[in-house]
N, C-alpha and C positions, 0 to 999 in steps of 0.2 A: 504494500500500500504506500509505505513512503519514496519508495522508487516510482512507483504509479505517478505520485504527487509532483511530483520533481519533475519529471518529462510533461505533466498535464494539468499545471496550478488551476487552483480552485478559486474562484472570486466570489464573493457574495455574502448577505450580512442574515439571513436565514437559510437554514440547511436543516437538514434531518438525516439520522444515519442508525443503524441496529445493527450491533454483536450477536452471534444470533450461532443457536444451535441449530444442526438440520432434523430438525421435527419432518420436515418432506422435502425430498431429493439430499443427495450430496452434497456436501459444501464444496462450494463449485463459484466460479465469477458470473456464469448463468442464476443460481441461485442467491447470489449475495443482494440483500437491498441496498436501496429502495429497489421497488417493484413500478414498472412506467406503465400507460396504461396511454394509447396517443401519445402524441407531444409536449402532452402538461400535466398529466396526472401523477405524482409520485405517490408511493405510499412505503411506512415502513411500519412490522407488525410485530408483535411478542404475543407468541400464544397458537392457538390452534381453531382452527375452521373447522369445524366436525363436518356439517355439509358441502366442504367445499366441492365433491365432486358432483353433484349435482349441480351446481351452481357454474361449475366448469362448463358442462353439458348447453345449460341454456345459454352462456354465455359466447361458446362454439358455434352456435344454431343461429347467436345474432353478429356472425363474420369475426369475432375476436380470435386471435393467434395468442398462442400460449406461448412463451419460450421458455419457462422454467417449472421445476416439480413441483412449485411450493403451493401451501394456499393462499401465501396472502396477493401471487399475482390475482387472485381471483377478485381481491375485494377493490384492486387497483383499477380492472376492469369494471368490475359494478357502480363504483363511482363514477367513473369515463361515461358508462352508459345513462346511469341515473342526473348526471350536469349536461346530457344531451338533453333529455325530455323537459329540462326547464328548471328557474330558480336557481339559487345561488350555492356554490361549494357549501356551505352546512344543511340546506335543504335536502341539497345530492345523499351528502354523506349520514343524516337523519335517517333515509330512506332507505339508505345497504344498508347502517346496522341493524335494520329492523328485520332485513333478512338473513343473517348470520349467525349461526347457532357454532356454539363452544367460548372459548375461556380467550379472550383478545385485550390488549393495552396495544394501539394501534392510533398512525399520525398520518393525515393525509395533506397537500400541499397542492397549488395548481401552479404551474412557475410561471402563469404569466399574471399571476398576483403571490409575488414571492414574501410580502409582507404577510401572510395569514395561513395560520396552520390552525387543523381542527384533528380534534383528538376524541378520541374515546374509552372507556372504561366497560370492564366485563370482565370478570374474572381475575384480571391479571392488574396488578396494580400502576397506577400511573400519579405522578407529583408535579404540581409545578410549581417553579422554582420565581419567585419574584423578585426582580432587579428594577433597577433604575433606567430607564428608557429600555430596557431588554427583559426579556422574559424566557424560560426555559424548560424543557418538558423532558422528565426522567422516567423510567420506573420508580426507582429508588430514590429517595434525598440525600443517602452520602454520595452519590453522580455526581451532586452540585451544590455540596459544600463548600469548594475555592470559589465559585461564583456567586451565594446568596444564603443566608440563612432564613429566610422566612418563606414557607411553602404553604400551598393549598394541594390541601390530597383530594382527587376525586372518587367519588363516592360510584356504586354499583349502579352501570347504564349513565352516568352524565356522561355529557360529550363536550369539552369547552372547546371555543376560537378564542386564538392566542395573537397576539399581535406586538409588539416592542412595548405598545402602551398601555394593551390595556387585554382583561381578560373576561372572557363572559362564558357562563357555566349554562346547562341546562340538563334538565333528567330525564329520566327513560321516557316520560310524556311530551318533552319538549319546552315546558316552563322553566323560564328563568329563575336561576335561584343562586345565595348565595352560599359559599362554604365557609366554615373558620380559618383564618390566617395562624400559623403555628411558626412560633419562633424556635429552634432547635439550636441547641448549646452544644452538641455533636463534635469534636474533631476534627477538621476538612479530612484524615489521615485515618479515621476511623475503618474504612473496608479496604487500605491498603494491606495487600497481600506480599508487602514484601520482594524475596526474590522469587515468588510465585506469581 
């Protein structure tokens, strides 16, 4: 990756990226995320699609090409398709996690609005991290203890849009709502692993 980086610098002031075990296919550069979906769709996922093969299926049936084993190409696709029928990247993404069954903490992006990422919650945990004109989306909050100690955890089914300034939350029904801000005394050093 840092020889990647060297030959192919990366510019830009929002990104998204996942370490990721291979739950489906090989870890492979085919299988590494993000996952594209078009031109603009990224997404990156922790966690598992139980349906994804079905979802595969209808998603084959409406012209989509697969090029990796995983599931979360599949949710990258659902998005793609569901910001074709209309409404905006959280309406789109409102709409796939209502069809995705299993355990997901998953960030999706459109890059030709690279200021706004929307995330979701289900199973797997997701934090974010609140800075000063920046903002930040973990699973975990020792991720992003060198950059911020006060975090909002989201809760089972919210799905927040994130932006540099500002953060807005919603639950499994779609109502705005707020969560508690939590200051953590943690360590930045605390899940250091050493020479592991």
């Amino acid at each position: 990756l840092a020889d990647a980086l060297d030959a192919q610098p990366v510019l830009g002031g929002t990104g998204i990226a996942h370490t990721r075990w291979a739950t489906h296919g090989e870890p492979s550069e085919e299988n590494a995320h993000p996952h594209m979906s078009g031109e603009n769709i990224a997404v990156v996922h922790n966690g598992i699609i139980e349906n994804h093969e079905p979802l595969r299926e209808i998603l084959t049936q409406r012209g989509y090409v697969f090029t990796s084993q995983t599931d979360t190409e599949v949710i990258a696709h659902l998005v793609h398709w569901e910001l074709e029928q209309g409404g905006s990247l959280l309406d789109a993404f409102q709409r796939t996690v209502a069809q995705l069954h299993g355990a997901y903490g998953t960030v999706v992006m459109d890059i030709r609005d690279p200021e706004r990422l929307i995330a979701a919650r289900s199973g797997s945990p997701l934090v974010i991290g609140l800075g000063i004109g920046e903002n930040f989306l973990a699973s975990d909050q020792l991720a992003l203890l060198n950059v911020t100690r006060r975090f909002l955890f989201l809760e089972e089914g919210d799905i927040a849009e994130i932006t540099r300034r500002a953060v807005d939350i919603f639950d499994v029904e779609g109502n705005a709502v707020e969560r508690t801000i939590h200051e953590s005394t943690a360590e930045h050093d605390a899940a250091d692993k050493g020479k592991y």
